[in-house]
C-alpha positions in Angstrom: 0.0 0.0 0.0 1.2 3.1 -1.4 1.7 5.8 1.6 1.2 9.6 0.8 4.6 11.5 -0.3 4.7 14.8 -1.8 8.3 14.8 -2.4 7.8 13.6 -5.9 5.4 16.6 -7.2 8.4 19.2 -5.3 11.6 17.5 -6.6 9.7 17.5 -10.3 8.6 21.2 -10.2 11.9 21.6 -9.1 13.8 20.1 -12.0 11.9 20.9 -14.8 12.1 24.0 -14.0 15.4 24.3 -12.9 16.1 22.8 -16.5 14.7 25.2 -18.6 16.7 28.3 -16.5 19.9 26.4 -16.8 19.7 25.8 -20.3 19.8 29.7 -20.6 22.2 30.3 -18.6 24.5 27.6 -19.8 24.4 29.2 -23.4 22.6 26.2 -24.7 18.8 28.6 -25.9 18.4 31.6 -26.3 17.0 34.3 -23.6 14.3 35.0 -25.5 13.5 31.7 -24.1 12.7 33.5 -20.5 9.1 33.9 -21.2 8.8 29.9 -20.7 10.7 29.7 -17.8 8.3 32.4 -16.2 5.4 30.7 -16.8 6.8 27.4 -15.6 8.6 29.2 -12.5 4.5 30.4 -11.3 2.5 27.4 -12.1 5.0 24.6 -11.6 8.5 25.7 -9.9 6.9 27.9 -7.3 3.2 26.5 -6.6 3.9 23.1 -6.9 7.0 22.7 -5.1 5.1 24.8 -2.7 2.3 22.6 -2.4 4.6 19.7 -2.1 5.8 21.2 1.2 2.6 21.9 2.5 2.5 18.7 2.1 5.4 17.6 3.7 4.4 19.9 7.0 1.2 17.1 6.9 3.5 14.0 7.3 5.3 15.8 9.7 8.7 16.0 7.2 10.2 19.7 8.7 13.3 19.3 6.4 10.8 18.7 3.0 8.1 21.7 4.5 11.3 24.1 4.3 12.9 22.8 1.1 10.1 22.7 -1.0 7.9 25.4 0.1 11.6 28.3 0.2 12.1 27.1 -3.7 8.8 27.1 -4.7 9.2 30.9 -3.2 12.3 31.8 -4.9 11.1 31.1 -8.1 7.7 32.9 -7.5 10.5 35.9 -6.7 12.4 35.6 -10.0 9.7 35.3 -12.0 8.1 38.9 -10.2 11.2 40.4 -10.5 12.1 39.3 -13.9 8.7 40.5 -15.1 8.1 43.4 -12.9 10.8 45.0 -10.6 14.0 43.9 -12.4 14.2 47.5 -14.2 17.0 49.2 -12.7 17.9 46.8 -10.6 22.2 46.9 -10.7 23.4 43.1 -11.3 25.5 43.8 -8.1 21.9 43.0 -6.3 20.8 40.1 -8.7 24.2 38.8 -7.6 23.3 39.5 -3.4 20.3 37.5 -4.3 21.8 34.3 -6.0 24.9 34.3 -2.8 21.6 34.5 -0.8 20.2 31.7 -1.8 23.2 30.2 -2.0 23.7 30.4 1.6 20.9 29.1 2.7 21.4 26.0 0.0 24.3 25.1 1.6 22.4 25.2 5.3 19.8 22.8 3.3 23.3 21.0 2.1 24.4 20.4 5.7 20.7 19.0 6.3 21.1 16.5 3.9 23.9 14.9 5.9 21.3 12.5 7.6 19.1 12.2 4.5 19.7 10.1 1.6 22.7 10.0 -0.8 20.8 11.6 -3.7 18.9 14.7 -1.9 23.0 15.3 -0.7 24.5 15.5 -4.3 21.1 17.9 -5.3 22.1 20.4 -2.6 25.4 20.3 -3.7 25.2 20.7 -6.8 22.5 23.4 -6.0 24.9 25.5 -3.5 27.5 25.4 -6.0 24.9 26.3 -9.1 24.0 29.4 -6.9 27.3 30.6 -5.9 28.7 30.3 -9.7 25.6 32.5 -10.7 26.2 34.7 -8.0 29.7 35.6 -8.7 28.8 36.2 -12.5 26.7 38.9 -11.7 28.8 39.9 -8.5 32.3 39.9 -10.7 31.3 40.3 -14.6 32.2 37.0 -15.2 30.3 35.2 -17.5 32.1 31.9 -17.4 31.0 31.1 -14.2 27.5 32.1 -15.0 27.8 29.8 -17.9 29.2 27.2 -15.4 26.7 27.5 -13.4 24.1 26.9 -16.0 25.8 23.7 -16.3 25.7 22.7 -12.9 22.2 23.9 -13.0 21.6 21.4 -15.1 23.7 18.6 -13.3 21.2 19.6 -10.3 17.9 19.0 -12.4 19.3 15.7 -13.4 19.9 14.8 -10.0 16.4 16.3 -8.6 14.5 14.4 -11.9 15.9 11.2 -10.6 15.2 11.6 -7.2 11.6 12.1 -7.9 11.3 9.1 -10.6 12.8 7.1 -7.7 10.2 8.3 -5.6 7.3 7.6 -7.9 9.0 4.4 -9.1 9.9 2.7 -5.8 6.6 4.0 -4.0 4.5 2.1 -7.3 6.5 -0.8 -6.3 6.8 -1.0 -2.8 10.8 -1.7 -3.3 14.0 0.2 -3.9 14.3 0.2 -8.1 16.1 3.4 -8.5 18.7 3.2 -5.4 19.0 6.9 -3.9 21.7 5.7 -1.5 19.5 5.7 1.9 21.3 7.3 5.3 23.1 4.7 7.2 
């Protein structure tokens, strides 16, 4: 019997999502290509991943309610300041923003010590993907930006498995897609 787990809906949100961006950044589509990111970043990266949290406050999961429901914020914030309060804006503060997030990625990181193997390489990845982006905006370098869209797209990867394992090994009742459980 399949028990309720809203991890799945967050982690996907999250790395579709999180795909699209990081295909910008990473030089691989065009900007013009923001539009569909936006949209995605309301309806699926922010208010699903936030409803996955609310539903991780419901089983009781603190580290899930914080994850999913503080990403499914951030991108509800880049998609209102993209589309309404980025003008004049000096990248300096685009860059605060990113190191931000970045920080409190890597407190999520630290979290992830007594998770699973594959939630630890996501926040990783994700610390790393938000520092690189911040220091692009921060420095004027654009290499690490387009890093970072890399790694962005590392930490989709990683946060698409994650949720197929979910989905997959809930279905079945038994571990398919291993996500190297805590010790």
């Amino acid at each position: 019997m399949n028990t309720f787990n809203p991890a799945p809906l967050g982690l996907f949100g999250f790395a579709l999502t999180t795909w699209l961006l990081s295909m910008i950044n990473a030089g691989l589509l065009p900007g013009a290509g923001l539009g569909m990111v936006l949209a995605m970043a309301f309806a699926f990266g922010g208010s699903a991943q936030f409803v996955a949290g609310l539903g991780e406050m419901k089983v009781g999961n603190t580290f899930g309610f914080v994850a999913f429901c503080s990403y499914g914020a951030f991108w509800w914030t880049f998609a209102l300041f993209v589309e309404i309060f980025a003008k004049g804006v000096p990248g300096v503060m685009v860059g605060w923003y990113l190191l931000v997030w970045g920080a409190f990625s890597f407190v999520m990181f630290i979290g992830t010590f007594a998770l699973n193997k594959a939630l630890q390489l996501i926040f990783g990845f994700l610390t790393a993907t938000f520092i690189l982006l911040a220091l692009n905006d921060l420095l004027g370098a654009a290499a690490l930006g387009e890093f970072g869209g890399y790694l962005g797209l590392v930490t989709a990867v990683l946060a698409f498995y994650l949720g197929a394992a979910g989905i997959i090994n809930g279905a079945h009742g038994k571990e398919i897609l291993p996500i190297g459980a805590k010790a």
